[in-house]
C-alpha positions as a Markdown table, in Angstrom:
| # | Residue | x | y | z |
|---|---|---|---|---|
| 1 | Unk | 0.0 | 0.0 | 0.0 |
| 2 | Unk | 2.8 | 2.1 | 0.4 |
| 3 | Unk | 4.5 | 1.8 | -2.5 |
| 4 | Unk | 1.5 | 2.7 | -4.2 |
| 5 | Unk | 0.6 | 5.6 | -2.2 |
| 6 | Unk | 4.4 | 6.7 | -3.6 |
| 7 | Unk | 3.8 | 6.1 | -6.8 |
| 8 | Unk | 0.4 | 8.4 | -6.9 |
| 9 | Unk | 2.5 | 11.0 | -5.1 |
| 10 | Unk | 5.6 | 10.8 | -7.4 |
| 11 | Unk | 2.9 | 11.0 | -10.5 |
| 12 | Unk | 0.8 | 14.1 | -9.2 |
| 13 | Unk | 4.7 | 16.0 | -8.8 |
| 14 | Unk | 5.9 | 14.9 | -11.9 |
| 15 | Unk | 2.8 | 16.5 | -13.7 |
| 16 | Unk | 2.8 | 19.4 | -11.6 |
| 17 | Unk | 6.1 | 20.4 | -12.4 |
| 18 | Unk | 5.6 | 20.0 | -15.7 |
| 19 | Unk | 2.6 | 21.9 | -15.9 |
| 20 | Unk | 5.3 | 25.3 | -14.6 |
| 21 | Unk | 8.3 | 24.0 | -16.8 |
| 22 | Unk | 7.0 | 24.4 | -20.3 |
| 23 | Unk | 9.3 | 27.2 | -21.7 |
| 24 | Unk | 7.8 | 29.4 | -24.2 |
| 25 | Unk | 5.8 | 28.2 | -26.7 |
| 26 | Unk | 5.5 | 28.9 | -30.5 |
| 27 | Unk | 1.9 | 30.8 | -31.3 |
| 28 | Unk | 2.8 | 31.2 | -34.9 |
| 29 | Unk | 4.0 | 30.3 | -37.3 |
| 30 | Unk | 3.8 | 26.6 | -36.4 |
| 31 | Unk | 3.9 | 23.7 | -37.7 |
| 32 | Unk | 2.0 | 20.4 | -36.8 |
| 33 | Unk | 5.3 | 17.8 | -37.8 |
| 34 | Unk | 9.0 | 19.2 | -38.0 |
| 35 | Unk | 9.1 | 18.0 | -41.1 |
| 36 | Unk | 6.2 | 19.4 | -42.9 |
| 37 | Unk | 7.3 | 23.2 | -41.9 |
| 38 | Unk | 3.7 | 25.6 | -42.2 |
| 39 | Unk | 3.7 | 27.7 | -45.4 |
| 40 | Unk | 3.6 | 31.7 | -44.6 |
| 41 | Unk | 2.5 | 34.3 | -47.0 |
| 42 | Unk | 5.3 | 36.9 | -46.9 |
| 43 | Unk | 9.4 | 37.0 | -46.5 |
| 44 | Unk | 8.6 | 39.0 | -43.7 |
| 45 | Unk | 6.9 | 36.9 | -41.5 |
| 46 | Unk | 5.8 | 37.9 | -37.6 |
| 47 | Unk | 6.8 | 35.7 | -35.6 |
| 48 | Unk | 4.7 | 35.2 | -32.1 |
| 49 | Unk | 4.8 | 33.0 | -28.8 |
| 50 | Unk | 3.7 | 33.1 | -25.5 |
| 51 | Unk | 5.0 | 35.7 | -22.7 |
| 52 | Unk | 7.7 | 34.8 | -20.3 |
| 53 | Unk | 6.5 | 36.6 | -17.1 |
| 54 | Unk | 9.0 | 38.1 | -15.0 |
| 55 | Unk | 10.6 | 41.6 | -14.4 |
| 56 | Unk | 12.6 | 43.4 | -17.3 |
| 57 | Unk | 12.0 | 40.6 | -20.1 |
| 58 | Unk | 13.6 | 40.6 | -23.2 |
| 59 | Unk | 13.6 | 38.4 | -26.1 |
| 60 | Unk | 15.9 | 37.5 | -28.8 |
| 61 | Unk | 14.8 | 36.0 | -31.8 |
| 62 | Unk | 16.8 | 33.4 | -34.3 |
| 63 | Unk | 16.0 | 32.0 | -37.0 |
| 64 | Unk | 17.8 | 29.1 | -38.8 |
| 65 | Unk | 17.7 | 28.5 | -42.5 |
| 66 | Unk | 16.7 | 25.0 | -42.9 |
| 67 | Unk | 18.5 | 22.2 | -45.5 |
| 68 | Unk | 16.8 | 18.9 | -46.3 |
| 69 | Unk | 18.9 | 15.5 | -46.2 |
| 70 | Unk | 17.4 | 11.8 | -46.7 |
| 71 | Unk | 16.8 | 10.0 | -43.6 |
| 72 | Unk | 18.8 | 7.6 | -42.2 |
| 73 | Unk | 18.0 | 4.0 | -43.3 |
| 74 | Unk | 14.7 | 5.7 | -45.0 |
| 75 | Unk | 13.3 | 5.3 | -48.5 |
| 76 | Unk | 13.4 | 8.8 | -50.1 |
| 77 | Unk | 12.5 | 10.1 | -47.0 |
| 78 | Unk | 13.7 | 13.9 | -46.0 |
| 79 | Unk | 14.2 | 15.8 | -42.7 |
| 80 | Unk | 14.8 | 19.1 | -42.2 |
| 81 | Unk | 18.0 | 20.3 | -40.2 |
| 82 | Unk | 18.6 | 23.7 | -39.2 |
| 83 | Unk | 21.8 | 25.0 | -39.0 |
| 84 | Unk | 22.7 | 28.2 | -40.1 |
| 85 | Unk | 21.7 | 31.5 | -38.2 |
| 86 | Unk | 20.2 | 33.5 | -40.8 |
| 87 | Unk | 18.3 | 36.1 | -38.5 |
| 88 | Unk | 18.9 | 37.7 | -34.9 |
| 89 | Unk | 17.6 | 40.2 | -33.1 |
| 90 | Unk | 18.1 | 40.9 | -29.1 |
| 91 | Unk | 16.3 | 43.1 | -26.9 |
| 92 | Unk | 12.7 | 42.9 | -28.1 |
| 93 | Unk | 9.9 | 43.9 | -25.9 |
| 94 | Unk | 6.9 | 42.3 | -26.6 |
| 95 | Unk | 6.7 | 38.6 | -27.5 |
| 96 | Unk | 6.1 | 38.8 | -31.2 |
| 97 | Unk | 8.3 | 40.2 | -34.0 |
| 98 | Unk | 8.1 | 40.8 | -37.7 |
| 99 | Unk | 11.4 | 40.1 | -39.7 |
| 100 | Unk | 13.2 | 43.5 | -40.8 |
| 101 | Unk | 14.5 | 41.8 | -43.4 |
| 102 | Unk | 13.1 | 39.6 | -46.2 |
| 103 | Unk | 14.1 | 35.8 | -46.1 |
| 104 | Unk | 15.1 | 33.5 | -49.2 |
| 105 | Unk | 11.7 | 33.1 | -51.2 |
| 106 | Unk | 10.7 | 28.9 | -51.7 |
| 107 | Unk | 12.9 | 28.4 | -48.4 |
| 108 | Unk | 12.3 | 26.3 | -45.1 |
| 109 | Unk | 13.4 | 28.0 | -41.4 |
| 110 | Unk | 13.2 | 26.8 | -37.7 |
| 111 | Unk | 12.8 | 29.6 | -35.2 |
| 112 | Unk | 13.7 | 30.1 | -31.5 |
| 113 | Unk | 13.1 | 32.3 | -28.8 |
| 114 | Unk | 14.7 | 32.8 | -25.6 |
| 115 | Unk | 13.9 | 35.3 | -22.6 |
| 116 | Unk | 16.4 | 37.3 | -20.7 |
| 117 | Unk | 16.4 | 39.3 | -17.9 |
| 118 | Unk | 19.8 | 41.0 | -18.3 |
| 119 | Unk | 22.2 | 38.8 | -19.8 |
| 120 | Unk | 20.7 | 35.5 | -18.0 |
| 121 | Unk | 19.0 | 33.6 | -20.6 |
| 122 | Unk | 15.5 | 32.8 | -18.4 |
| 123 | Unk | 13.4 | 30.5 | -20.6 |
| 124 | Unk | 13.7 | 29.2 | -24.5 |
| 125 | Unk | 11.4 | 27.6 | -26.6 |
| 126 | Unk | 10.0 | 24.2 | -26.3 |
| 127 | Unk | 9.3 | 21.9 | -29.2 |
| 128 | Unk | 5.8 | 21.3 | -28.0 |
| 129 | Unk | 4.7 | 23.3 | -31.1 |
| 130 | Unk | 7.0 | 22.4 | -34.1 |
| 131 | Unk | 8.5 | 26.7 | -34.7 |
| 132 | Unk | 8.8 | 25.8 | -38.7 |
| 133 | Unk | 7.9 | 27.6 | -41.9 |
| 134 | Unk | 8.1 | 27.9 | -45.3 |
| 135 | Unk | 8.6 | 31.0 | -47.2 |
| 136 | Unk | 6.1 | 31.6 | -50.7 |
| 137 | Unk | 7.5 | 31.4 | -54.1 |
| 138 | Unk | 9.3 | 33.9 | -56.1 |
| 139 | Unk | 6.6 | 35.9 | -58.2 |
């Protein structure tokens, strides 16, 4: 009975400190697989995700031009890795952000996000909600 009793109790924490560990999430753009990154309609997309509550926040924003390889031991199959910093900003204010700058058109990017308070990095974005898009076609 005790062990059981345990158990419960080592469940019911686990979840709860989950439930305040999340990080910040990805509003949009988002994608519902990593590999099958959301299409947006400009090269100046805004980015947004959820708040990180705490004195004097700041955000910086990054985003990573993604390249597509075949999958290990995979027929055909592609993934998308992201590698190379094509976008950052620091000190932003409110938790959303348009690009100044426009992106490759017909391209595939991963985002982040991370929260500061000074130069401590406080939170960073979780993977709960894939933070991939895909930029329109030239015109």
């Amino acid at each position: 009975m005790r062990h059981r009793i345990f158990v419960l109790m080592v469940g019911v924490f686990g979840l709860v400190a989950c439930s305040f560990n999340y990080g910040l999430i990805p509003i949009s753009p988002v994608a519902d697989r990593p590999d099958y990154p959301n299409p947006v309609e400009s090269l100046q997309p805004t980015l947004e995700w959820n708040p990180y509550s705490g004195p004097d926040v700041t955000y910086d924003v990054i985003i990573y031009e993604g390249v597509r390889v075949k999958k290990p031991y995979s027929l055909g199959e592609t993934q998308l890795v992201s590698e190379k910093v094509v976008y950052h900003r620091q000190g932003l204010k409110e938790p959303r952000h348009t690009i100044e700058e426009p992106l490759k058109a017909n391209a595939e990017y991963r985002w982040e996000v991370r929260a500061r308070t000074g130069d401590k990095v406080m939170s960073r974005t979780v993977t709960r909600n894939f933070p991939v898009f895909k930029t329109p076609g030239s015109k």
